[in-house]
SEZALUM-338024 format. One record per residue: x, y, z of N, C-alpha, C in turn; chain; residue in three letters. Coordinates in steps of 0.02 Angstrom, whole numbers. Layout:
% residues N
SITE nX nY nZ caX caY caZ cX cY cZ chain res
SITE X Y Z X Y Z X Y Z A ALA
...
% end
This chain:
% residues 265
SITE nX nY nZ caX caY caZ cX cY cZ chain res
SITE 4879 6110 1518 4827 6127 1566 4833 6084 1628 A UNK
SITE 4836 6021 1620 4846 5982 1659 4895 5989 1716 A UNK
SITE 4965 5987 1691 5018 6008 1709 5038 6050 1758 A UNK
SITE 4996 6119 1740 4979 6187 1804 4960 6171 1848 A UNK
SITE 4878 6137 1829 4843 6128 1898 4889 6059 1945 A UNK
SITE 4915 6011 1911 4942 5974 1965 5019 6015 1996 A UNK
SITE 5033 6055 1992 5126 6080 2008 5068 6131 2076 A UNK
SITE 5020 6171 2074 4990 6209 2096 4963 6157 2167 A UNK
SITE 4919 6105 2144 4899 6053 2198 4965 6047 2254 A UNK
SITE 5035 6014 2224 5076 5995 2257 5104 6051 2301 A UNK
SITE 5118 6125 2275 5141 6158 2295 5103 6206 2361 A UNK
SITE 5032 6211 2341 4971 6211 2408 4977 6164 2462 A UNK
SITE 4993 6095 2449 4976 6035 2473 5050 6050 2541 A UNK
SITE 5103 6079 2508 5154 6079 2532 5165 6107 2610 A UNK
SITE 5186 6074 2653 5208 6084 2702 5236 6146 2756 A UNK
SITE 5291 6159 2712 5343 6219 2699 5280 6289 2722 A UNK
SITE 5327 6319 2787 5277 6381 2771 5307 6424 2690 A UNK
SITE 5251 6481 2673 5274 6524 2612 5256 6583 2628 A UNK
SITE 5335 6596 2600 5346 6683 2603 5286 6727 2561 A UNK
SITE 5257 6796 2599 5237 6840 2549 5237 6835 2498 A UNK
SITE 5297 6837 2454 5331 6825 2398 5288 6773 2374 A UNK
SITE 5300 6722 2396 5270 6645 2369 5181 6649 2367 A UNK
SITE 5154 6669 2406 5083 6666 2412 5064 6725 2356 A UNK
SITE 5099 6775 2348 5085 6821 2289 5090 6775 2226 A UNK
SITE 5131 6767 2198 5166 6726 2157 5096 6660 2152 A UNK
SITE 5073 6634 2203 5023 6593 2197 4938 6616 2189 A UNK
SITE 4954 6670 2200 4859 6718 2179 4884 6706 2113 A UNK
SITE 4929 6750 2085 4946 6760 2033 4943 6706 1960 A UNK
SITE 4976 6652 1981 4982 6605 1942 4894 6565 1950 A UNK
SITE 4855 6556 2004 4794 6551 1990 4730 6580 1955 A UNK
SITE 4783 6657 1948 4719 6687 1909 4742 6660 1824 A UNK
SITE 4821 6669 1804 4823 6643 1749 4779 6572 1735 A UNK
SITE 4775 6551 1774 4761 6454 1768 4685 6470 1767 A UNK
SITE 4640 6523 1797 4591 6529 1782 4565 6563 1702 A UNK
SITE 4615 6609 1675 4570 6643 1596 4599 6582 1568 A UNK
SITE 4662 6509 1575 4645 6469 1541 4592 6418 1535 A UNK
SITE 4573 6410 1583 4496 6363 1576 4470 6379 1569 A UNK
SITE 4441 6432 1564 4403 6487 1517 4413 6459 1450 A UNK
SITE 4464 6472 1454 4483 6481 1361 4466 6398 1345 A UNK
SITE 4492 6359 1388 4485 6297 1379 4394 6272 1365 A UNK
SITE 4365 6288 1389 4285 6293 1408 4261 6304 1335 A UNK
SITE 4281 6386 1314 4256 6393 1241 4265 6345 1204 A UNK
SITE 4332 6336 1198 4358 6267 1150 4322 6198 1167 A UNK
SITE 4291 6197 1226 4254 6125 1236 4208 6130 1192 A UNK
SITE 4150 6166 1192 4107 6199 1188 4084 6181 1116 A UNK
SITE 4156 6182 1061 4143 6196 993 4173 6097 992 A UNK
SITE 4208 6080 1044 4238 5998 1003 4173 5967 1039 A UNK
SITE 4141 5982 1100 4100 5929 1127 4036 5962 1126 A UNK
SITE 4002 5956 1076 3946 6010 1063 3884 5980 1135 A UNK
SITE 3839 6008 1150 3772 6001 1161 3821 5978 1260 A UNK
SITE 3867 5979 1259 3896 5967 1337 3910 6037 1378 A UNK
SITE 3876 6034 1445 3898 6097 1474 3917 6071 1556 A UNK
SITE 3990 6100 1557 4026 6067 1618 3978 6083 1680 A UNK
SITE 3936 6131 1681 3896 6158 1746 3836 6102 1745 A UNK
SITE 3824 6058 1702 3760 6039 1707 3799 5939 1738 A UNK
SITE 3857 5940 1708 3858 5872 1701 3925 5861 1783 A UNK
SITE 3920 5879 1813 3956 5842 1883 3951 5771 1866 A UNK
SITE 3876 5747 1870 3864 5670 1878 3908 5636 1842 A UNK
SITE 3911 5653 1790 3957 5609 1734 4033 5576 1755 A UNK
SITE 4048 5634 1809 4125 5595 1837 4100 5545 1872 A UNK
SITE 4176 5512 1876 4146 5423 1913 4174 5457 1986 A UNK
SITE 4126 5419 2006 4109 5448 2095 4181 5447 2121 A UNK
SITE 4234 5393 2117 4303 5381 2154 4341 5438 2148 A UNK
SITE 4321 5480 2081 4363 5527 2070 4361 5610 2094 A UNK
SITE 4294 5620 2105 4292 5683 2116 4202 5690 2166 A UNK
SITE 4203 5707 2228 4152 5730 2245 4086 5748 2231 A UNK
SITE 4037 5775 2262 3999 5812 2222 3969 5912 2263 A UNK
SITE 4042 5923 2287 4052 5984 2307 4072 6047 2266 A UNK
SITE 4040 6087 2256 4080 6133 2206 4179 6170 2244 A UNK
SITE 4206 6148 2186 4287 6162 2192 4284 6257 2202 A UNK
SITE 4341 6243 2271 4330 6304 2302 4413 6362 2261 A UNK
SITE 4450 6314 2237 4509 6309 2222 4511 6303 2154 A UNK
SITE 4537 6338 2118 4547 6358 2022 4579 6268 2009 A UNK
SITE 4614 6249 2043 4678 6191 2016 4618 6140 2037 A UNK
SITE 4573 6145 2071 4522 6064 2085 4466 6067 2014 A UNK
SITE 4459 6105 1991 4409 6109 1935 4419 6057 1886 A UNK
SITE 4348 6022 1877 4359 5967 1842 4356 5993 1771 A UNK
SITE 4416 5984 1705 4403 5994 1654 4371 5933 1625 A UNK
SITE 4340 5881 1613 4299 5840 1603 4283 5828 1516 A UNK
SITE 4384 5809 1530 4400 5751 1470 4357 5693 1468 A UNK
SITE 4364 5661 1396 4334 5594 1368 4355 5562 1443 A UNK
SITE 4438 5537 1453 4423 5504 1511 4418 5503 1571 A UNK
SITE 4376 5556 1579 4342 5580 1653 4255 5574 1639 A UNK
SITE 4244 5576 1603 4165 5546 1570 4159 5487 1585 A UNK
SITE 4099 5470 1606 4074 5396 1598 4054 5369 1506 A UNK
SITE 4061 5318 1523 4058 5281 1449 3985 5306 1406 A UNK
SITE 3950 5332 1450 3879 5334 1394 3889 5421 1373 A UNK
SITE 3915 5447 1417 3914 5515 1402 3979 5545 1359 A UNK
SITE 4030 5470 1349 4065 5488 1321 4059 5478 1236 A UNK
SITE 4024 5427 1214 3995 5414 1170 3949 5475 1155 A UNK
SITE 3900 5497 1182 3851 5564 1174 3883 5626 1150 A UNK
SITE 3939 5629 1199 3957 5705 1189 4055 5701 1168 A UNK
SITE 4070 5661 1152 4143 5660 1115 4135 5624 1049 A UNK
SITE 4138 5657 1005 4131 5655 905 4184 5608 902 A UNK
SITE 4194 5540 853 4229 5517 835 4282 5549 824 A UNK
SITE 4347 5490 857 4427 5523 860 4440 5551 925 A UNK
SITE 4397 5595 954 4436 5651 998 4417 5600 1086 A UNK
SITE 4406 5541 1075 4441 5493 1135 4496 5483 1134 A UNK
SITE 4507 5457 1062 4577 5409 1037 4620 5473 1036 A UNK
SITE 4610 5520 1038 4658 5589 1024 4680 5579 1102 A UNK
SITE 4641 5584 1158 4675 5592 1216 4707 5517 1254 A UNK
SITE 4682 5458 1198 4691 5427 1219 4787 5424 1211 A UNK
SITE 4802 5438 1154 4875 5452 1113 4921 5494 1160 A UNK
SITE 4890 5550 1181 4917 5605 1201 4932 5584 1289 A UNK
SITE 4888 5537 1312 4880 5510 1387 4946 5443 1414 A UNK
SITE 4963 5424 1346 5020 5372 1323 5076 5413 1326 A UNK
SITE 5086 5466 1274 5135 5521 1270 5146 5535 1352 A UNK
SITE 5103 5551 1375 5124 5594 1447 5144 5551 1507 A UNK
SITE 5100 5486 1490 5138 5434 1546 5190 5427 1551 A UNK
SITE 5219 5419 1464 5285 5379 1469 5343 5451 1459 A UNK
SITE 5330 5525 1451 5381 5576 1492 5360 5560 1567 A UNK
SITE 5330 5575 1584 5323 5573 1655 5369 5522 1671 A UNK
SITE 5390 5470 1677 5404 5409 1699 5461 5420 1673 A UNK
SITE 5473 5447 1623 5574 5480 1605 5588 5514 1662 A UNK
SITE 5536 5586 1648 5566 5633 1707 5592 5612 1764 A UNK
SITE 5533 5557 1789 5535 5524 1855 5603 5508 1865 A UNK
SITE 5648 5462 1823 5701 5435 1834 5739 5464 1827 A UNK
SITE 5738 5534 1787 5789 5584 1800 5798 5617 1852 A UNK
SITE 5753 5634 1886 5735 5667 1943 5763 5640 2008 A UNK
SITE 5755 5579 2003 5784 5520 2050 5859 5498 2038 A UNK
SITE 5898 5508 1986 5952 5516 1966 5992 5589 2007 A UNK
SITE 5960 5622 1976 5974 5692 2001 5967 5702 2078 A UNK
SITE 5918 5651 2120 5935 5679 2182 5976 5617 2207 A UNK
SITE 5994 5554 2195 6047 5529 2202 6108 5572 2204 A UNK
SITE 6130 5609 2142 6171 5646 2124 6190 5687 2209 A UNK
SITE 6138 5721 2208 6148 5788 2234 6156 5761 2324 A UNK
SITE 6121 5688 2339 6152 5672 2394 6219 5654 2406 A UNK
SITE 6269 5617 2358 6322 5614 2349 6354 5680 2352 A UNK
SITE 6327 5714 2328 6386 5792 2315 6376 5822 2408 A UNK
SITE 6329 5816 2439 6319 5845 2511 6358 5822 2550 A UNK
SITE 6357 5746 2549 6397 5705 2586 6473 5723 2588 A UNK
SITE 6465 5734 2519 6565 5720 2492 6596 5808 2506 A UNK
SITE 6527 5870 2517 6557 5922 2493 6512 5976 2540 A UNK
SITE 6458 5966 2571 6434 6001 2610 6455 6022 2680 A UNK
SITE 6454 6059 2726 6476 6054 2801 6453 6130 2812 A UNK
SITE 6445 6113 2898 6428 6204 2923 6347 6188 2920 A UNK
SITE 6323 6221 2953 6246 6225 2951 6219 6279 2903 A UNK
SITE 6231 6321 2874 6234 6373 2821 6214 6326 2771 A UNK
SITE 6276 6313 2761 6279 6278 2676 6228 6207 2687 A UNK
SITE 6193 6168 2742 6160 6109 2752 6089 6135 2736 A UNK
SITE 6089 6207 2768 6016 6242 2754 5997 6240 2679 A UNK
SITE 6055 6278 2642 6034 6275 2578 6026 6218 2527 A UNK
SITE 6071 6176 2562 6076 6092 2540 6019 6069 2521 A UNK
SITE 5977 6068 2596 5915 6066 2613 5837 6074 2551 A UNK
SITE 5875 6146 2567 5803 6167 2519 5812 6162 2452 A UNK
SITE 5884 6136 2427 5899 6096 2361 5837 6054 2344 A UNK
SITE 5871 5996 2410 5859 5912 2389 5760 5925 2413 A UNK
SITE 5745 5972 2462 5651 5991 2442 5640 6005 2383 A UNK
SITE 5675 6039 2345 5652 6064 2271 5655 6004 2217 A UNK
SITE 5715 5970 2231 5690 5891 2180 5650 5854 2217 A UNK
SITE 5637 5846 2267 5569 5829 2290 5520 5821 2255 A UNK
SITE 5515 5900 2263 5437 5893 2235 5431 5896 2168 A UNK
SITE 5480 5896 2130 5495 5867 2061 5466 5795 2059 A UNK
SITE 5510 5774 2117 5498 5696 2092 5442 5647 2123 A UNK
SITE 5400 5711 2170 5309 5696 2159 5283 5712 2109 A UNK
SITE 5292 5768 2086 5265 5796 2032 5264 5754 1986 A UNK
SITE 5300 5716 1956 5319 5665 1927 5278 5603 1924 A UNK
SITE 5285 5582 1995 5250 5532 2001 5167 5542 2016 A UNK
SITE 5131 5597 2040 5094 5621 2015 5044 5612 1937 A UNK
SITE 5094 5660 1898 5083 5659 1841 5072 5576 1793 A UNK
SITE 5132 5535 1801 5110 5488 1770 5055 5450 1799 A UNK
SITE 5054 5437 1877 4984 5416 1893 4927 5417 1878 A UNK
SITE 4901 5510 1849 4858 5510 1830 4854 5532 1762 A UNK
SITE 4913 5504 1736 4903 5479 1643 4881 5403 1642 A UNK
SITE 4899 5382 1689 4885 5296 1681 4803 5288 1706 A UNK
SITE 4773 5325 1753 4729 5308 1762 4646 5330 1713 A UNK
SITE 4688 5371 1676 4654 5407 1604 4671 5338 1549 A UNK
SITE 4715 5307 1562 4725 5278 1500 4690 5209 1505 A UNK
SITE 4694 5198 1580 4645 5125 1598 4562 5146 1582 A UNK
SITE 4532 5196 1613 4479 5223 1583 4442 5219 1520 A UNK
SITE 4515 5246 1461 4465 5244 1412 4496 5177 1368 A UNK
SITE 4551 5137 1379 4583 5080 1345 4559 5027 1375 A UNK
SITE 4524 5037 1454 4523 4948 1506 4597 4935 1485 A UNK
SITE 4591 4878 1532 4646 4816 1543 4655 4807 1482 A UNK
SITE 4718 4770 1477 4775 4759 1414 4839 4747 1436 A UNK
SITE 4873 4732 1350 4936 4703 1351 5009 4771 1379 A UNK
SITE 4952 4838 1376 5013 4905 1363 5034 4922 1466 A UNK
SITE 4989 4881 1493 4986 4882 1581 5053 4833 1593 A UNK
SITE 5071 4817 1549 5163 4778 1573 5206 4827 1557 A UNK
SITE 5185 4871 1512 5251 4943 1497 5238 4992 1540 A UNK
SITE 5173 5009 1583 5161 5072 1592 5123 5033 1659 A UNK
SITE 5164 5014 1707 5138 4980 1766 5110 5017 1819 A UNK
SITE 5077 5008 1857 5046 5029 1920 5089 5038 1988 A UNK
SITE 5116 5129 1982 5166 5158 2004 5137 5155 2096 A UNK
SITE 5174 5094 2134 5178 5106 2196 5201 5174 2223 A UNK
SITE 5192 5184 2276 5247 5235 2332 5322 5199 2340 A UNK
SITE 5317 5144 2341 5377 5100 2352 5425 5118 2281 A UNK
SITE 5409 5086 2251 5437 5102 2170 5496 5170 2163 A UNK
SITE 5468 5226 2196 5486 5268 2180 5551 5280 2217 A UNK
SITE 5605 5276 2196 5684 5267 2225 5727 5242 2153 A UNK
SITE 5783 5284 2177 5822 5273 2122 5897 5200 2134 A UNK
SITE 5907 5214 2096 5952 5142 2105 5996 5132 2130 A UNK
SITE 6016 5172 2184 6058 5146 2246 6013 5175 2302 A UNK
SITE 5946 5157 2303 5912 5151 2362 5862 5098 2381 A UNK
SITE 5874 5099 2442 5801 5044 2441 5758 5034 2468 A UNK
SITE 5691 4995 2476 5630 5007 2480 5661 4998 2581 A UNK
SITE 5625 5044 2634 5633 5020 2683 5591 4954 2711 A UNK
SITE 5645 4955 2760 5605 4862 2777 5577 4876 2834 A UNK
SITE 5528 4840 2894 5461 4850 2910 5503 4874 2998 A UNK
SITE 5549 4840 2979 5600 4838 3060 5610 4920 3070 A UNK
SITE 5640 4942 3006 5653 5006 3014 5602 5071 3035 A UNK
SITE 5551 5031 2974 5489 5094 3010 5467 5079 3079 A UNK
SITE 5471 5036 3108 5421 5033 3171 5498 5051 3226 A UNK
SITE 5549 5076 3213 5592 5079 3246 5586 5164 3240 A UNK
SITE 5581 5192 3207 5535 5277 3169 5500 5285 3220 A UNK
SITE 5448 5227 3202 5398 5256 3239 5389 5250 3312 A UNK
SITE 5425 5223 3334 5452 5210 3412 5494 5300 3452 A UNK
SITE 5533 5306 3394 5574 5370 3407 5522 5418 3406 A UNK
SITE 5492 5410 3348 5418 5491 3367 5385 5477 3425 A UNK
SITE 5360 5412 3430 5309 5415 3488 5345 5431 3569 A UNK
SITE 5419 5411 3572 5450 5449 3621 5455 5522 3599 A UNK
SITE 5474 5560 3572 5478 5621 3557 5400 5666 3550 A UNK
SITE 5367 5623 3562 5273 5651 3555 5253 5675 3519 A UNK
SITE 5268 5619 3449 5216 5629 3402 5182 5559 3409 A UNK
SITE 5112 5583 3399 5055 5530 3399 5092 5500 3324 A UNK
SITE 5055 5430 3337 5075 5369 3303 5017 5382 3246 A UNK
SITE 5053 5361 3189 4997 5377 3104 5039 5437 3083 A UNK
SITE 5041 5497 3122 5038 5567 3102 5109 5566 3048 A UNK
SITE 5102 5582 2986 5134 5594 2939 5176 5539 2922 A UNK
SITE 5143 5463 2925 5180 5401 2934 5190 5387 2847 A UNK
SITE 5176 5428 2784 5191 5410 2723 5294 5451 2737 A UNK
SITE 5276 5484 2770 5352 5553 2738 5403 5500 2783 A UNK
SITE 5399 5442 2837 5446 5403 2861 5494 5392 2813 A UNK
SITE 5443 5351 2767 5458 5297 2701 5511 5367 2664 A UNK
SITE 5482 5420 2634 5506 5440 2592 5567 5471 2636 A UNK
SITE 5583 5494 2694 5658 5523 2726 5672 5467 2681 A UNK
SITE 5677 5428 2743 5723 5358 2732 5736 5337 2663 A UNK
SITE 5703 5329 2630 5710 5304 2565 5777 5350 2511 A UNK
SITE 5770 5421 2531 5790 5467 2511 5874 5438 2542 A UNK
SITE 5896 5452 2612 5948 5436 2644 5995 5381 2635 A UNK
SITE 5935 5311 2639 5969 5251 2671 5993 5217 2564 A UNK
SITE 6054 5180 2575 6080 5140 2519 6086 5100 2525 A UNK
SITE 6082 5041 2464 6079 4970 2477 6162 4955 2506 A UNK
SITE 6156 4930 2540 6235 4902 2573 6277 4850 2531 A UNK
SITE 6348 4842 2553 6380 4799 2516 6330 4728 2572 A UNK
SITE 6347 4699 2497 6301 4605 2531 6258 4613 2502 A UNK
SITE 6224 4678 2497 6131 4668 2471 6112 4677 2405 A UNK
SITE 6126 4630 2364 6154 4654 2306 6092 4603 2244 A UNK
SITE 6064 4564 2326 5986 4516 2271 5918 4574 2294 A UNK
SITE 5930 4631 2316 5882 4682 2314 5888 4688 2246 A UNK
SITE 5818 4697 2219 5799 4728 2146 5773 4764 2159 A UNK
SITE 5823 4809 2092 5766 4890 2074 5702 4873 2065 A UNK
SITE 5677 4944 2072 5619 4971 2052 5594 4961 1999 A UNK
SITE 5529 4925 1938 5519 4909 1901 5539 4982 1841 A UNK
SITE 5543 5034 1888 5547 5086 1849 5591 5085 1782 A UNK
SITE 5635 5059 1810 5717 5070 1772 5741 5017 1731 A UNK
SITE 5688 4980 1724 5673 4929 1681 5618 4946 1613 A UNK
SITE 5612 4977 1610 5568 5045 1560 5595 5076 1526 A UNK
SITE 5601 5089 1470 5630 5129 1422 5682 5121 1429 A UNK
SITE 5721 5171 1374 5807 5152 1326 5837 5176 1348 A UNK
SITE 5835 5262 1385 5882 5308 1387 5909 5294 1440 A UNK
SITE 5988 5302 1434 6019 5308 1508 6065 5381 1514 A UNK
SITE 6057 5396 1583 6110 5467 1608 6139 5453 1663 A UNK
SITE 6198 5464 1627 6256 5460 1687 6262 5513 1722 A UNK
SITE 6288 5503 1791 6265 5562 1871 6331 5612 1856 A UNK
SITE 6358 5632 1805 6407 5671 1755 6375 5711 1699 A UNK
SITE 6323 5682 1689 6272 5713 1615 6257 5782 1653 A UNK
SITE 6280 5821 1590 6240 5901 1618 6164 5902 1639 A UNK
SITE 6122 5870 1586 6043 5877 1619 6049 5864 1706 A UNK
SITE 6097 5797 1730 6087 5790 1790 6106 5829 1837 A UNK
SITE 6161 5869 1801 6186 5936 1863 6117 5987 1858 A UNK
SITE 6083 5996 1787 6071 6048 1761 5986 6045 1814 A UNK
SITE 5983 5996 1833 5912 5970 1880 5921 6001 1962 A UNK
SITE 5970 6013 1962 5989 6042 2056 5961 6112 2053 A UNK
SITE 5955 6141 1982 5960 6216 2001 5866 6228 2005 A UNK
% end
């Protein structure tokens, strides 16, 4: 459930004009996402007895959600244990079914935070293959709307585990499990032959827009992420440290592994 509504957020959120095609394709997939919260609703209904999502707005913690009714199927608060405040979560969640999402909120952090590094693998990958194999403006176009499509994979991503971690601080607080499952900067997110830009570079960005006339601020997060995407650590720079990311879990894939080709398409 989760899952939909955030791929739906990012893909609204998105920039990119969309074809006919795409905006159909997006009624569409909102009406599905709507008979599931429906369905989801009944099922509340019978695990969180005497709770009715229309009555309880208040119950979310103010940082998280407004108090405007969601105009948009994907903003609807489903109003898990950890989206409850502590007294209402006690009231209206039956022993277990915290610790159930609490399990399941662990599970999803730590895929998320795989994907992530696959994703970031994979567009490593796929910048190497452009460089070494792309040319012509044709084939750069399609290049293009490749390396956008792991993009937003690899928001989606980071997305997603963000707000598994912030479910899991909710209903766990602070602890020993916040050294495995750390507090995912914007910076962080780069794979291992890239690196975080340094402050010279952005204000040298932002020098070039403000000659070219874009007002200064305007879309000053997507600097970081070009660049980050483009620029590689150089020979010499070699006391840059990764990303805490990749210091996390066991698995490794080599930029040869089919999953990593199998991520371009």
């Amino acid at each position: 459930m989760t899952f939909p509504r955030q791929a739906l957020r990012i893909e609204v959120s998105g920039q990119r004009k969309q074809t006919i095609l795409q905006t159909t394709s997006l009624v569409e997939r909102r009406t599905v996402l709507l008979k599931r919260i429906q369905r989801f609703r009944e099922i509340q209904r019978i695990h969180m007895p005497g709770f009715d999502s229309r009555n309880h707005r208040h119950s979310l913690p103010s940082a998280a959600h407004n108090d405007t009714t969601p105009t948009v199927v994907e903003d609807v608060s489903l109003f898990l244990p950890s989206e409850l405040n502590d007294y209402h979560r006690r009231r209206y969640c039956p022993a277990g079914l915290a610790g159930l999402e609490n399990r399941l909120r662990y599970a999803e952090a730590t895929d998320a935070l795989e994907d992530l590094r696959h994703h970031l693998r994979t567009r490593s990958f796929t910048n190497r293959f452009k460089i070494a194999n792309v040319t012509g403006q044709i084939n750069n176009t399609r290049s293009r709307e490749t390396q956008n499509h792991i993009d937003d994979k690899v928001r989606q991503s980071q997305i997603q585990y963000c707000r598994a971690r912030t479910a899991l601080l909710a209903l766990r607080g602070k602890g020993e499990w916040e050294q495995v499952l750390q507090v995912l900067e914007r910076s962080d997110v780069r794979a291992l032959n890239e690196r975080q830009m340094t402050q010279q570079e952005k204000d040298d960005i932002e020098r070039v827009r403000l000659r070219a006339g874009v007002k200064a601020g305007v879309n000053a997060d997507d600097i970081e992420d070009e660049r980050v995407v483009a620029t590689v650590a150089a020979v010499g720079e070699g006391q840059r440290r990764p990303s805490w990311i990749w210091f996390s879990g066991n698995n490794h894939e080599d930029m040869d592994d089919p999953l990593t080709r199998k991520g371009t398409s």
